[in-house]
N, C-alpha and C positions, 0 to 999 in steps of 0.2 A: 504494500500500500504506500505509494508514496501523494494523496492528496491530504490536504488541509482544509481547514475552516479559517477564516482572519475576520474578527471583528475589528476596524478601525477605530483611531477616534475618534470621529465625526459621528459615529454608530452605524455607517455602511457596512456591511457582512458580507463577504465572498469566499468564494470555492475555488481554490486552485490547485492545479499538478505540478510537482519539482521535475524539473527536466533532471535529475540525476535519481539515482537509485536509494539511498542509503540516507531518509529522512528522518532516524535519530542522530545524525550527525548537524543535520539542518535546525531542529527541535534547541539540540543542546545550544549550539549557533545564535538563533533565533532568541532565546530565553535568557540568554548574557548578555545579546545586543541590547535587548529593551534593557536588561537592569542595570546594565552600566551608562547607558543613554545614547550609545554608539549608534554611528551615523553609518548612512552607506546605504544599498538596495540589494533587493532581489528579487533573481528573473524566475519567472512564473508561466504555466498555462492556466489563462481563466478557465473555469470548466466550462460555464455556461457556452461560451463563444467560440471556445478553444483557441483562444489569441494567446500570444505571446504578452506578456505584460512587465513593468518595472514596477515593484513597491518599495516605496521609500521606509524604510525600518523607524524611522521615528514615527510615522503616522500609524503604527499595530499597536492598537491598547489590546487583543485579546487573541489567541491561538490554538487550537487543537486539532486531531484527528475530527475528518468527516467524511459525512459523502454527499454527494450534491443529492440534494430535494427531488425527488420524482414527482 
């Protein structure tokens, strides 16, 4: 499983797939970036559209495993 849920801080929620395989690496990544404040993105497939996307790491207030909404 490499998709996620991202709830932003604005309260927008999205679904997305890591273009790499091995999303407890991403997880761990992810969950030091917000806590130290660190700046930087990351590249993503939206599910919904399946686009290529860029998220900026300071705009993720929230994170976990998902699966898009049927």
């Amino acid at each position: 499983m490499n998709e996620i849920k991202i709830i932003f801080k604005n309260g927008i929620l999205g679904y997305y797939k890591f273009l790499g395989d091995d999303i407890e690496k991403v997880f761990d990544f992810l969950g030091d970036a917000i806590r130290d404040g660190s700046k930087g993105v990351l590249e993503v497939v939206d599910l919904i559209d399946d686009k290529r996307t860029i998220i900026n790491i300071s705009d993720i207030s929230i994170f976990g495993y998902s699966k898009v909404p049927e």
